[in-house]
C-alpha positions as CSV (number, residue, x, y, z in Angstrom):
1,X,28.5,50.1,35.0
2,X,25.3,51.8,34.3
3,X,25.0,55.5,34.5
4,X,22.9,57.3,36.3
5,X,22.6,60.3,34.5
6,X,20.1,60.7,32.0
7,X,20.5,62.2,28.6
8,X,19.8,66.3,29.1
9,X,19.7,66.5,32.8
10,X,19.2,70.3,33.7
11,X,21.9,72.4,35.8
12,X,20.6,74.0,38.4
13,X,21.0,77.5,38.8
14,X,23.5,77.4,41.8
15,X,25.6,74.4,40.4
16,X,25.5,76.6,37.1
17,X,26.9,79.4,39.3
18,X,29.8,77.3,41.3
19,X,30.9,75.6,38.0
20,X,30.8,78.5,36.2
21,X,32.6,80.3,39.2
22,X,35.4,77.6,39.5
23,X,35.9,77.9,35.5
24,X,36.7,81.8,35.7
25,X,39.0,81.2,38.7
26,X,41.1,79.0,37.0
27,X,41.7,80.5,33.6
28,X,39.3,83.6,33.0
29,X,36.6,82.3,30.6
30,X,33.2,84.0,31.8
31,X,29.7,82.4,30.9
32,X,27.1,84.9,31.5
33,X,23.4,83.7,32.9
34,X,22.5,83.7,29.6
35,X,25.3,80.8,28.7
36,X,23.9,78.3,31.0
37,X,22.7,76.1,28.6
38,X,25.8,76.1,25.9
39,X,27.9,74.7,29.6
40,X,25.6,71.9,30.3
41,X,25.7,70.7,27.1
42,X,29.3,71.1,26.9
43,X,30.2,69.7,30.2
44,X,27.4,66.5,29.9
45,X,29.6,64.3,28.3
46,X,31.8,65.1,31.4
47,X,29.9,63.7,33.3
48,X,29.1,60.5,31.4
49,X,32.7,59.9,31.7
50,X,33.5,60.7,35.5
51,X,30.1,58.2,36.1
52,X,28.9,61.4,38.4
53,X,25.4,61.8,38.9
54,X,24.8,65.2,38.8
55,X,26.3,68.4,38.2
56,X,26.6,69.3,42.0
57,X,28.7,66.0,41.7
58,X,30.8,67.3,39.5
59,X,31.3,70.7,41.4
60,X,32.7,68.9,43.9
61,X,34.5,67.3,41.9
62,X,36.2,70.4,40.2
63,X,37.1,71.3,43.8
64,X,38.1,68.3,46.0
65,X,38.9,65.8,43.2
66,X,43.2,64.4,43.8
67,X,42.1,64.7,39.5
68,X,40.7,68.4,39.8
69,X,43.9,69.9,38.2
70,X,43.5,67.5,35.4
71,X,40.3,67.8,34.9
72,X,40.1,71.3,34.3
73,X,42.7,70.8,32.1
74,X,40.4,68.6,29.8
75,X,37.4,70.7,29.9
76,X,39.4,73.1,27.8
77,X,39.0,71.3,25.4
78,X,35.4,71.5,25.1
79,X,34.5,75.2,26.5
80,X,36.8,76.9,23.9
81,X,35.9,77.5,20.3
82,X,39.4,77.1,17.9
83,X,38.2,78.7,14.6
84,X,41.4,80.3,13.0
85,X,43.1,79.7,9.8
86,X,46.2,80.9,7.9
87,X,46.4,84.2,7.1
88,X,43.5,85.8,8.3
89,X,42.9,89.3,9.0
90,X,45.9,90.2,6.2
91,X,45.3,94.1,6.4
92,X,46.3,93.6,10.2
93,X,49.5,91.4,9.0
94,X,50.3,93.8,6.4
95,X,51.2,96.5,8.7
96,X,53.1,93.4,10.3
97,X,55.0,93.3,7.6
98,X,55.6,96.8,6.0
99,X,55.1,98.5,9.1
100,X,56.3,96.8,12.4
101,X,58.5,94.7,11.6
102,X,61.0,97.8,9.4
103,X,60.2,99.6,12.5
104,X,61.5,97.3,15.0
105,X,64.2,95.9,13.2
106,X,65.5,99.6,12.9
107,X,65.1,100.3,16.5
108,X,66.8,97.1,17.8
109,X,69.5,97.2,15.0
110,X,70.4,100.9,16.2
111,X,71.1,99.2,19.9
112,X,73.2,96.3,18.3
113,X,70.2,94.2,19.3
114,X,69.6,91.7,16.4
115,X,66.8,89.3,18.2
116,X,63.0,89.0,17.7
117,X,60.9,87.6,20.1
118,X,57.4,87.3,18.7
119,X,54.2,85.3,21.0
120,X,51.3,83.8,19.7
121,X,48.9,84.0,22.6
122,X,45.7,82.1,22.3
123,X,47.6,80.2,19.1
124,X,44.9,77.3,18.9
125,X,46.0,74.5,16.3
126,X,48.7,76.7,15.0
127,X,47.9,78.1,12.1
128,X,48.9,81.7,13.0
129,X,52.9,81.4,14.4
130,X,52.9,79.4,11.5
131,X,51.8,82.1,9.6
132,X,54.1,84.4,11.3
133,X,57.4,82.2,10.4
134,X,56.3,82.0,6.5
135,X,55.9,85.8,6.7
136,X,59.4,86.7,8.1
137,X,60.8,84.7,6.5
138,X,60.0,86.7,3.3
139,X,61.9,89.4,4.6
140,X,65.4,89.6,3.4
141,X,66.7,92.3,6.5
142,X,66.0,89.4,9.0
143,X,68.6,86.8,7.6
144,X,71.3,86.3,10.4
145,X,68.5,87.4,13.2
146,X,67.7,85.4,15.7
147,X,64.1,84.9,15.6
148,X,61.8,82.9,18.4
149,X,57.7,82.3,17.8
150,X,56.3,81.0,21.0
151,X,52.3,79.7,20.4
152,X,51.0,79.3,23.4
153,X,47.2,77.6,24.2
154,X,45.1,76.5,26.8
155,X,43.7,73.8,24.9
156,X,46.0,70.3,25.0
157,X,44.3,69.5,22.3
158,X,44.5,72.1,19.7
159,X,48.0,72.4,20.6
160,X,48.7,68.4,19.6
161,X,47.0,69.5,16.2
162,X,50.0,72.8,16.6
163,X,53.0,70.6,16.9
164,X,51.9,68.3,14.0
165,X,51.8,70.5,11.5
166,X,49.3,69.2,9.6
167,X,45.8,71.1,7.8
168,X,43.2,70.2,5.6
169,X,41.2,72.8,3.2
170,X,39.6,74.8,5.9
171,X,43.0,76.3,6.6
172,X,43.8,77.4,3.6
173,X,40.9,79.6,2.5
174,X,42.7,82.9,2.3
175,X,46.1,81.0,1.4
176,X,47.5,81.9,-1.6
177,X,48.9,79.0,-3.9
178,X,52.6,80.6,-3.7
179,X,52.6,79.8,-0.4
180,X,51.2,76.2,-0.1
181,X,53.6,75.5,-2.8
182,X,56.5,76.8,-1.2
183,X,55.9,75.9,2.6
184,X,53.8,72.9,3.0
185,X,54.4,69.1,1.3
186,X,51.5,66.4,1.3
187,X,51.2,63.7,3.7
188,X,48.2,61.6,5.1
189,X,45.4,63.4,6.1
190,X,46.4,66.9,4.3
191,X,49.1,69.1,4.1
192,X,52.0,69.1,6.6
193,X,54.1,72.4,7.3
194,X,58.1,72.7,6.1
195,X,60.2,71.3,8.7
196,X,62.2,75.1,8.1
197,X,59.0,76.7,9.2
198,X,58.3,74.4,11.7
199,X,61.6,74.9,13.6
200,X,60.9,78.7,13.8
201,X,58.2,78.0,16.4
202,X,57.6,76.5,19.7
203,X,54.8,75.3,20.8
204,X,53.7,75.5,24.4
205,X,50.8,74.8,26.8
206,X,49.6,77.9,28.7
207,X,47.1,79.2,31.1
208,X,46.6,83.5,30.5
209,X,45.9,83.2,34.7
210,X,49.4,82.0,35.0
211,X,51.4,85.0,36.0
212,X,54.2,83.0,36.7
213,X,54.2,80.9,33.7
214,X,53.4,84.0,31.5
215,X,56.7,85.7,33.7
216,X,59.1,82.2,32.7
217,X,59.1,83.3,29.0
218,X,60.6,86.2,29.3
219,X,60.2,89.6,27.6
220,X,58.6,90.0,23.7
221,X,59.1,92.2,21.0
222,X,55.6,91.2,20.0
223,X,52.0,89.7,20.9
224,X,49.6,88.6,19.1
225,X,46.2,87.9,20.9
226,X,43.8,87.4,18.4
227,X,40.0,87.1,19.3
228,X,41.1,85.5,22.9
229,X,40.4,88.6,25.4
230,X,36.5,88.1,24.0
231,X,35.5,85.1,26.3
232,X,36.7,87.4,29.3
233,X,34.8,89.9,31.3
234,X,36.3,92.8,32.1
235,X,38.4,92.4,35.1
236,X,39.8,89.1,33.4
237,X,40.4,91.0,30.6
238,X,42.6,93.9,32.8
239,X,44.2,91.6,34.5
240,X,46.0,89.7,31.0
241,X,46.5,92.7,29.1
242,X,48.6,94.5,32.2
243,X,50.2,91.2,32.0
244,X,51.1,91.1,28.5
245,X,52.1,94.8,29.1
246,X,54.7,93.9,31.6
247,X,55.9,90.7,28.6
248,X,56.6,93.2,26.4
249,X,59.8,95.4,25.8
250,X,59.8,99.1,25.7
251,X,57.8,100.0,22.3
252,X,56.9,96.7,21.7
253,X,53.8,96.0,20.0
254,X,50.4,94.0,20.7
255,X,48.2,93.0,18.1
256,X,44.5,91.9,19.0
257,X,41.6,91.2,16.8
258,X,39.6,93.3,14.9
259,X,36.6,93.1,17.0
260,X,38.4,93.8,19.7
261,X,39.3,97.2,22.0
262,X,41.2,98.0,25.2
263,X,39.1,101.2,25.6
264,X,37.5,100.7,29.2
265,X,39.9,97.8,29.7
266,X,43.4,100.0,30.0
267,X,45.5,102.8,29.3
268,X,48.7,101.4,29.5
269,X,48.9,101.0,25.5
270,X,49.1,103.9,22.5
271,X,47.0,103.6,20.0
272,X,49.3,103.7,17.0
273,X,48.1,104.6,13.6
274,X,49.7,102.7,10.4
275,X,48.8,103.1,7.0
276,X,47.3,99.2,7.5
277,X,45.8,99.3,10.8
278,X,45.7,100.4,14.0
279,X,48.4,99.0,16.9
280,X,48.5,99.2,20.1
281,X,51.9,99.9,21.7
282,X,53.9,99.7,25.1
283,X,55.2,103.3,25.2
284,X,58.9,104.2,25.2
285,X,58.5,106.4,28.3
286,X,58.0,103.5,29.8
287,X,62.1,102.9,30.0
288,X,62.3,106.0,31.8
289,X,60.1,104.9,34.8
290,X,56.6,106.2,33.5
291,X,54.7,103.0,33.6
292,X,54.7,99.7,35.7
């Protein structure tokens, strides 16, 4: 079959608008006017492979398509960046550590409450619950504690890269060697996570516009939502954080990245000063019927 698209066919400023619309409906991402150009050349090879002739085609597509669902699905894939790696940020995980974790394990002992739900939102090919199992599981206080890391993405693909468990150099470039030695074994194609780690996290698809889905896993001690909320504007943004708000227990704790601010976006969430970092919090008052 020969296409009939040519290499570097131009979007028109109205199918730039519906696709772009149709994208933020479904999951939140927002490209600005400026971004026109980055989404036609991410979206071409769509395109090529639908054997659609234009980009109004494949508008309609988005919205009439039996495939639509799917297809949005796949485009994921090539409208998100996934640049993460173990460890990062390690002031913020530091206060994870010496400072959150004490805290909450105190405050759920003292109600006979030995469980720790912690989500990975945004989790991309995994490093990060990873890092978050190899962490607590440093921690001597948390042996005979149920623990559950949920990484959630939007991305099929990063999240097949997740659940194999398997990373090359790039990973590892704040990594120290105690840890590589201790949780990760060599296999084809680089080094492959402890199957002890491994079961400490579960690895799901999900969609931040979700309410229900985000509602099915129940409620968290802890989020992390690292340098995810930047590819929304800012009612996208309100609308997930008062959703993570509502996943969280009472005093539970959400961790985003360091670029990142809910000033302008919320004020459901205390600021919380540690000696690491600064945390935002789901108030206590909130047991007592002061928030939603």
């Amino acid at each position: 079959m020969t296409l009939s698209l040519e290499p570097g066919q131009p979007m028109a400023d109205d199918e730039f608008r519906n696709i772009r619309d149709s994208i933020y409906s479904h999951c939140g991402i927002y490209f600005d006017d400026d971004s026109k150009y980055l989404l036609e050349k991410r979206l071409a090879r769509r395109l090529s492979a639908l054997n659609l002739n234009n980009y109004r085609e494949y508008y309609h597509f988005l919205k009439y398509d039996r495939n639509k669902d799917q297809e949005m699905m796949d485009i994921m894939d090539v409208l998100t960046t996934n640049e993460t790696y173990f460890f990062r940020e390690s002031f913020q995980l530091a206060a994870f550590t010496d400072e959150i974790i004490p805290e909450l394990m105190s405050v759920k002992s003292g109600r006979g409450d030995r469980t720790l739900r912690i989500w990975s939102a945004g989790c991309s090919t995994g490093e990060e619950p990873y890092t978050i199992a190899m962490l607590l599981k440093d921690i001597p206080g948390l042996r005979g504690w149920k623990i559950e890391i949920i990484g959630t993405d939007i991305s099929q693909r990063v999240l097949q890269h997740a659940r194999r468990g398997v990373y090359t150099k790039a990973s590892f470039r704040v990594t120290e060697d105690s840890y590589i030695k201790r949780f990760f074994y060599e296999c084809d194609g680089g080094l492959k996570v402890t199957d002890d780690i491994r079961e400490m996290v579960t690895i799901s698809h999900l969609n931040l516009f979700d309410k229900t889905r985000m509602m099915m896993l129940g409620k968290m001690d802890l989020i992390f939502c690292r340098n995810v909320i930047i590819y929304f504007d800012l009612a996208a943004k309100k609308r997930v954080v008062e959703d993570f708000h509502r996943s969280l227990n009472d005093g539970g704790f959400l961790l985003l990245g360091h670029s990142e601010s809910l000033m302008n976006v919320t004020t459901l969430f205390t600021l919380r000063h540690f000696k690491n970092d600064m945390i935002y919090q789901k108030p206590e008052r909130a047991a007592l019927g002061g928030g939603p």
